[in-house]
SEBADO-813726 format. One line per 8 residues: their letters; for each residue z, x, y of C-alpha. Coordinates in pm, whole numbers, plus 50000, padded with zeros to 5 digits. Example, Ala and Ser with C-alpha at 12.3 -4.5 7.8 and 13.67 -1.06 7.14 Angstrom:
BEGIN
as = 50780:51230:49550 | 50714:51367:49894
***
This chain:
BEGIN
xxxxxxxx = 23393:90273:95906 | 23477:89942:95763 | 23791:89698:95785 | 23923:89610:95433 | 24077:89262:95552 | 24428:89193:95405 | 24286:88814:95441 | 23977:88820:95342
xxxxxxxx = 23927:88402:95235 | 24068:88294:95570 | 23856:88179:95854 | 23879:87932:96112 | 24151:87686:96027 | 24074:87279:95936 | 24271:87215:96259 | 24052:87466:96465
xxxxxxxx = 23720:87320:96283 | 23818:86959:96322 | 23961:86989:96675 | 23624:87156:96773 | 23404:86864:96595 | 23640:86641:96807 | 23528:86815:97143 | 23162:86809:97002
xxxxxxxx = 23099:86495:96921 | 23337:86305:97199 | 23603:86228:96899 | 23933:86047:96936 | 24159:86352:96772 | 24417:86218:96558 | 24406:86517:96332 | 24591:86828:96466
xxxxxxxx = 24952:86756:96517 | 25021:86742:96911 | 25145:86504:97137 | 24898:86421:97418 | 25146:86295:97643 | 25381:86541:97852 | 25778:86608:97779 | 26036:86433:97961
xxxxxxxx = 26034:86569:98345 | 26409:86662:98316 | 26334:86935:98035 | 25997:87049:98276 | 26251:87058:98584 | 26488:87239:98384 | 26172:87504:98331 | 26100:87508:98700
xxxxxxxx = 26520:87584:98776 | 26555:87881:98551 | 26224:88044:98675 | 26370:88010:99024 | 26687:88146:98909 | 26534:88477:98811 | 26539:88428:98442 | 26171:88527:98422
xxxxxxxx = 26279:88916:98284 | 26342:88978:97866 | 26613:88801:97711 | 26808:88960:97465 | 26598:88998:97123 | 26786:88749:96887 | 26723:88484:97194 | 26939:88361:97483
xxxxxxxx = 27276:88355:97373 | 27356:87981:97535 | 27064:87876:97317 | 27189:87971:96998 | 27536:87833:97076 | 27404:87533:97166 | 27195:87511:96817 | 27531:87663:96640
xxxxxxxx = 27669:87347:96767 | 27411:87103:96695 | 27395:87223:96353 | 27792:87191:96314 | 27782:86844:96437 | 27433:86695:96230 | 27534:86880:95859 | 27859:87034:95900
xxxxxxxx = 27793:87379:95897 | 27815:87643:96104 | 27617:87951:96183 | 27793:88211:96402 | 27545:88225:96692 | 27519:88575:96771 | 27455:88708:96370 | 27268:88419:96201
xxxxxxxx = 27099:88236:96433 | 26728:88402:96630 | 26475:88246:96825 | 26168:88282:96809 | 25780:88245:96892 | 25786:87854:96760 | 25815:87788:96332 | 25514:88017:96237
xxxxxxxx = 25652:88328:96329 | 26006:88223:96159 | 25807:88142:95874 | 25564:88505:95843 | 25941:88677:95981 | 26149:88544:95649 | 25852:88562:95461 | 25824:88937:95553
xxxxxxxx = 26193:89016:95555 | 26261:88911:95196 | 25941:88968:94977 | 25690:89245:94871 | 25478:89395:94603 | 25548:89260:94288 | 25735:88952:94414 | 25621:88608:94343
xxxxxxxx = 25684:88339:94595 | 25679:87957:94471 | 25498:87700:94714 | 25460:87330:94712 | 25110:87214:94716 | 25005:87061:94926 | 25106:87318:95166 | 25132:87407:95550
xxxxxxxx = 24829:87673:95629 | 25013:87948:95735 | 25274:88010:95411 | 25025:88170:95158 | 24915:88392:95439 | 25237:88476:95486 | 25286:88590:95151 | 24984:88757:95092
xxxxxxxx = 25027:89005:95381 | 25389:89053:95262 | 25185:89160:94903 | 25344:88936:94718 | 25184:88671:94468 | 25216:88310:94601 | 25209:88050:94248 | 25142:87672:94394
xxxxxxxx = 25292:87411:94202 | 25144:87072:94323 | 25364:86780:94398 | 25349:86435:94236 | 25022:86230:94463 | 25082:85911:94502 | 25009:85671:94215 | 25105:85296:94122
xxxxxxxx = 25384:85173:94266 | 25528:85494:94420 | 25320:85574:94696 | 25507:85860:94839 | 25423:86261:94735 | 25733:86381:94544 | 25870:86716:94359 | 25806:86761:93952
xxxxxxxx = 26105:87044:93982 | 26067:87070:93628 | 25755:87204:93712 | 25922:87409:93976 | 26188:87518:93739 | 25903:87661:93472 | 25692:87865:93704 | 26016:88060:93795
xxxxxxxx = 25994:88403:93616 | 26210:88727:93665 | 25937:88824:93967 | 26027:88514:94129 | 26187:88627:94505 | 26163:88281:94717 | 26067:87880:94652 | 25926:87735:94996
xxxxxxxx = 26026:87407:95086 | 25898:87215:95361 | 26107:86865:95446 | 26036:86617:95605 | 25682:86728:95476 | 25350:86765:95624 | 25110:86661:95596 | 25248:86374:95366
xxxxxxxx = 25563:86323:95517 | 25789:86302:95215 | 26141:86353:95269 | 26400:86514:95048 | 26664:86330:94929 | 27020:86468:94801 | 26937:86466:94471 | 26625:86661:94544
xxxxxxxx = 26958:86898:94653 | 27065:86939:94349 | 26778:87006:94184 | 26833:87313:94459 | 27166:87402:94375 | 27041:87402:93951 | 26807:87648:94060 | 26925:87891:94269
xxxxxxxx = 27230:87872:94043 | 27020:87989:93727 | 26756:88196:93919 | 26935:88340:94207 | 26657:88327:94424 | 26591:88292:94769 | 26510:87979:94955 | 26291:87903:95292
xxxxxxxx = 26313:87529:95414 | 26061:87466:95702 | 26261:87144:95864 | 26068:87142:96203 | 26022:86726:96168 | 26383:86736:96107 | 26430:86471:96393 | 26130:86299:96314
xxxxxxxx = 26255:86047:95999 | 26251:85714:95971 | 26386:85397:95834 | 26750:85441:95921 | 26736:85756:95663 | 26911:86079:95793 | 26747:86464:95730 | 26944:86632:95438
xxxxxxxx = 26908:86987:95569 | 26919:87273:95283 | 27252:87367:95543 | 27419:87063:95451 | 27506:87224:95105 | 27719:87581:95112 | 27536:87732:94838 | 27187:87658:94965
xxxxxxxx = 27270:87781:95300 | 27383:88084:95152 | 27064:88149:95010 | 26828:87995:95229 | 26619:88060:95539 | 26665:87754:95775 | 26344:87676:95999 | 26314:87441:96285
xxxxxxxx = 26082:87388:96596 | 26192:87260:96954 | 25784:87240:96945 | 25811:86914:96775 | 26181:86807:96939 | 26072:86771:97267 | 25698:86731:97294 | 25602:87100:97365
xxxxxxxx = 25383:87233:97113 | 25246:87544:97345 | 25541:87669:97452 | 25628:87807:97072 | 25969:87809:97082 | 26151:87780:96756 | 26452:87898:96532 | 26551:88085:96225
xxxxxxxx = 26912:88031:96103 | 27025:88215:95803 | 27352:88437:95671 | 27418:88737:95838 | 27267:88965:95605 | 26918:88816:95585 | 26959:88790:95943 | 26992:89120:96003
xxxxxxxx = 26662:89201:95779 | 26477:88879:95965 | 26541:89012:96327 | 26410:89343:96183 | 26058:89185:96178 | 26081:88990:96483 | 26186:89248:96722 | 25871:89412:96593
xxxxxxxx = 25633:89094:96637 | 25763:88950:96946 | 26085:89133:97014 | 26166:88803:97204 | 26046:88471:97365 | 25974:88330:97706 | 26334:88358:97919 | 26292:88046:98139
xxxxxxxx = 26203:87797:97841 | 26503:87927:97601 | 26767:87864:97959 | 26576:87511:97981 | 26627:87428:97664 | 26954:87514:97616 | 27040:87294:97882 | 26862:86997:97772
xxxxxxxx = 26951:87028:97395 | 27303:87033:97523 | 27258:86618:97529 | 27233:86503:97178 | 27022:86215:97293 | 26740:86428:97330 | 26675:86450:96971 | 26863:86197:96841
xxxxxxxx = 26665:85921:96997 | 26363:86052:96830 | 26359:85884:96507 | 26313:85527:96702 | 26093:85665:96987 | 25807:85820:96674 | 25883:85517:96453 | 25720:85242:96705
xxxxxxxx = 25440:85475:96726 | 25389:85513:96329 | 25434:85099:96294 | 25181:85058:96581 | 24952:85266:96402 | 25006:85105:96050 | 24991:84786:96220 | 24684:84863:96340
xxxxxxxx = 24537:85011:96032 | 24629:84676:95840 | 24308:84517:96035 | 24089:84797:95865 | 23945:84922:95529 | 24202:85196:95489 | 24512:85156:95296 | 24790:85263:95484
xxxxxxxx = 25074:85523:95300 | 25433:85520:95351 | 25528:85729:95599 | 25913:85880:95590 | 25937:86104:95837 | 25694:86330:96034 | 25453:86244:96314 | 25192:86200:96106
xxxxxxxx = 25080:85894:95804 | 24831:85936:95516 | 24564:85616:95458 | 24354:85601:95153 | 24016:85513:95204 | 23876:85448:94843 | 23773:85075:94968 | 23568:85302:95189
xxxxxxxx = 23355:85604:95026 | 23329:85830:94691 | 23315:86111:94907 | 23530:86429:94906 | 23814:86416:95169 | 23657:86664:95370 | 23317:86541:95338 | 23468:86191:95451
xxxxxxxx = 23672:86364:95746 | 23330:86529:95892 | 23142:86192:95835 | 23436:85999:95985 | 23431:86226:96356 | 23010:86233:96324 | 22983:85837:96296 | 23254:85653:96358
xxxxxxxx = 23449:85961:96629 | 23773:85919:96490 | 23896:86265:96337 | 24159:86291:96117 | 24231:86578:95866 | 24166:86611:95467 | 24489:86661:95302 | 24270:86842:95033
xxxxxxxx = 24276:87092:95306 | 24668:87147:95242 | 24544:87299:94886 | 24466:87645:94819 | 24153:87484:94605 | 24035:87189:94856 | 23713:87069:94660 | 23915:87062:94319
xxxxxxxx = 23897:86671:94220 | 24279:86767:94133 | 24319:86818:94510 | 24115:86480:94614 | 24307:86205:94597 | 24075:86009:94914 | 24324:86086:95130 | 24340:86164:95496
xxxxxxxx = 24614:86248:95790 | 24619:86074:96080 | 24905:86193:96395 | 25027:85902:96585 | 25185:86119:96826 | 25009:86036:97088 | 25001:85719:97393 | 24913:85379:97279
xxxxxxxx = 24591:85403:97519 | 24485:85667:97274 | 24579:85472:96934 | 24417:85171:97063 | 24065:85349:97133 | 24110:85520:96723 | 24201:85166:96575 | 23909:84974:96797
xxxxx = 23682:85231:96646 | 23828:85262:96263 | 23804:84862:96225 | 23425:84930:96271 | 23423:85173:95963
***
């Protein structure tokens, strides 16, 4: 008896193999995207309180129903709309399970599903075990004097055919932290107009943008949000990657058809984190002194970077900035990552890696991510060592 894998090209991912090189060769990880310093100690006492209040038992499927008010609200007040808590917004086991729950809710076989390369890891996967077909349509790299990844939706617009169920989007982006812009909205609006089709916008870095700019979430526009799957992560928020706590917001009907899945995946998520962080997200300072708090860390890191042979990218939004190290080595980017953690034990991650073809030379552009979310002690050990590359 034999398992026919419904995955059969996926094994460990780049984060797994790259983390584990880290450990092995005593590397200074700035590849996978976690903070290594610990949440504020309010939001941790918050965790503490609920436990001893006795919300350790299920909460109710959809998520605790302060929680989703407290998003509702959030939501209202950021892009002036507003999801009715109790039939459009669910919480659930972080982004990646919103993600494989929408995914799964609104596609099958015969269905094509439109993705931006380069991609997050986990949305082909998604598709594929939906059975759908996912068609990659590669973003502008960086070249001459813009230096930031950006949407041919042209392109977009031509690989729509009558199969086409859902278009992916994934703002501010990783792991090249473009942002979308409002006309990058209308583009939207053009297409779902013509094509009808579904949207899913992964905005998890939503508080995580830079520059003064503000996040233009797909909810800001009424026919978007009518259309769309809305995505975010209190993973990023608030420092606390393991605890896996995200959101889906969407209308009522796909909704209904998304909690379908999820009761069936998770049915629901840990009690005592969803009461804490209703609480805390309560205080719009929580997030909304993000954008400041990640943006010393990404100029301390650039600033750093300017004493070495990489060439630092623009950086937008996200926790994370790409450097180009063509002053450096002709090697591939993943060739170049490995050598970078074996020598010099400094990891960082091949963007190549965000491509479903990573050795293509269409998908090497000498590019690789660094995170700077992490404590100055640890940035200051990764540039010491990168000026000796």
């Amino acid at each position: 008896m034999q398992i026919n894998s419904k995955l059969p090209e996926v094994g460990a991912t780049i984060f797994t193999t790259m983390s584990k090189m880290a450990l092995e060769y005593h590397s200074i990880n700035l590849g996978q995207g976690f903070p290594d310093f610990n949440p504020d100690p309010t939001l941790l006492g918050l965790v503490s309180e609920a436990m001893e209040r006795g919300f350790n038992q299920y909460p109710a499927m959809a998520g605790v129903p302060q929680l989703r008010e407290v998003i509702s609200q959030k939501i209202a007040r950021l892009y002036k709309h507003r999801y009715d808590p109790d039939t459009e917004i669910t919480i659930t086991s972080g982004a990646t399970q919103s993600i494989m729950a929408s995914v799964l809710a609104c596609v099958g076989a015969g269905d094509e599903v439109i993705v931006l390369e380069p991609c997050y890891d986990c949305y082909i996967p998604a598709i594929k075990l939906a059975g759908a077909t996912p068609i990659s349509i590669a973003m502008r790299a960086p070249s001459g004097p813009d230096l930031v990844y950006s949407v041919d939706w042209a392109l977009v617009n031509a690989a729509i055919t009558k199969n086409t169920k859902l278009l992916i989007v994934n703002f501010p982006h990783n792991p090249t932290g473009a942002v979308i812009t409002v006309a990058d909205l209308d583009e939207l609006e053009k297409i779902v107009e013509k094509h009808g089709i579904f949207l899913l916008s992964d905005e998890v870095y939503e508080h995580i943008i830079f520059d003064g700019v503000e996040h233009v979430s797909l909810s800001t526009r009424p026919a978007l949000a009518a259309r769309s799957f809305v995505i975010s992560s209190f993973g990023k928020t608030t420092h606390t990657t393991g605890w896996k706590i995200g959101y889906c917001c969407a209308p009522m009907l796909m909704t209904a058809e998304l909690r379908k899945i999820h009761q069936f995946m998770v049915f629901t998520v840990p009690s005592p984190f969803q009461h804490a962080l209703a609480t805390y997200t309560a205080d719009p300072s929580t997030y909304l002194t993000l954008p400041d708090f990640y943006q010393a860390k990404r100029d301390y890191l650039t600033n750093g970077l300017y004493t070495t042979r990489f060439t630092v990218l623009p950086s937008p939004g996200t926790f994370f900035l790409l450097a180009d190290y063509s002053d450096i080595s002709d090697q591939s980017e993943a060739d170049f990552a490995i050598w970078l953690t074996q020598t010099h034990g400094v990891t960082a991650i091949p963007v190549s890696a965000f491509y479903r073809s990573p050795d293509a030379p269409a998908s090497n552009h000498k590019l690789v991510r660094f995170c700077f979310a992490k404590q100055v002690a640890t940035l200051d050990l990764a540039i010491e060592r990168l000026t000796k590359v």
